[in-house]
C-alpha positions in Angstrom: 0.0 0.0 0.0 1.1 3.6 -0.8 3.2 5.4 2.4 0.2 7.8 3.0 -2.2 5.9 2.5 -1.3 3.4 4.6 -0.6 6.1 7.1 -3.9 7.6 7.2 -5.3 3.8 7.5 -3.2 3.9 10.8 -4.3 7.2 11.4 -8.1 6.8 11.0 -8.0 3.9 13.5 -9.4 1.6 11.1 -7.8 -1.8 11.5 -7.5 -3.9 9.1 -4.6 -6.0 10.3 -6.5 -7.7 12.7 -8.4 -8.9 9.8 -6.4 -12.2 9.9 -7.0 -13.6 5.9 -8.9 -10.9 5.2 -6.3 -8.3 5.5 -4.8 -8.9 2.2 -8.2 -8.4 0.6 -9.2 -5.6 2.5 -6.0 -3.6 2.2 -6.5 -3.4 -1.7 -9.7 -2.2 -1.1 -8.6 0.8 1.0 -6.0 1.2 -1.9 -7.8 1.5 -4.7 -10.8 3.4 -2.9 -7.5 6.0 -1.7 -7.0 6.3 -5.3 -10.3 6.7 -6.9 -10.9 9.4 -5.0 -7.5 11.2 -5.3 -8.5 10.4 -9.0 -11.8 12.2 -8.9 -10.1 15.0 -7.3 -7.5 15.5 -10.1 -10.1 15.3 -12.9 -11.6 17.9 -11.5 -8.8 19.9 -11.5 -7.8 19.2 -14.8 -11.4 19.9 -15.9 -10.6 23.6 -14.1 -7.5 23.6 -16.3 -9.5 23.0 -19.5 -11.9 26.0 -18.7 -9.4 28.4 -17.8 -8.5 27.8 -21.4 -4.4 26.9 -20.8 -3.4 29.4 -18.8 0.0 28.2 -17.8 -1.2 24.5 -16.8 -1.6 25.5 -13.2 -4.4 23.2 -12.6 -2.6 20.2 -14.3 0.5 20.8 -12.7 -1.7 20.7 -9.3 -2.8 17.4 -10.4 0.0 15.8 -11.0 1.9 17.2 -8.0 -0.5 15.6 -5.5 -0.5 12.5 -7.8 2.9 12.4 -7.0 3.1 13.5 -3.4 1.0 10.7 -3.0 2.7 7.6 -5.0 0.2 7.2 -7.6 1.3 7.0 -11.1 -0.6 7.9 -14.1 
């Protein structure tokens, strides 16, 4: 699991390593439900870029900063 994701898991207080088999299952879950969010965010960002009609990328570069910060790749 990503760094900060894993440490706003711990953070949160929700435990999934006392899970037992289940861990493994449920820690992809929190994952990818991390990232579709952080996805939805940056579309929306990059759908602010697109109506600002290019000026300078601010929006995109946003986006892909926090991407980044993060550990999700495109």
């Amino acid at each position: 699991m990503k760094k900060l994701i894993k440490q706003f898991e711990r953070d949160s207080g929700l435990e999934i390593y006392g899970l037992g088999l289940d861990r493994v299952k449920w820690k992809s879950v929190v994952e990818k439900f991390s990232e579709m969010i952080l996805d939805e965010c940056c579309l929306k960002l990059l759908d602010m870029d697109e109506n600002t009609k290019g000026h300078h990328n601010y929006y995109k570069h946003a986006a892909l900063e926090i991407k980044k910060h993060f550990g999700v790749e495109e």
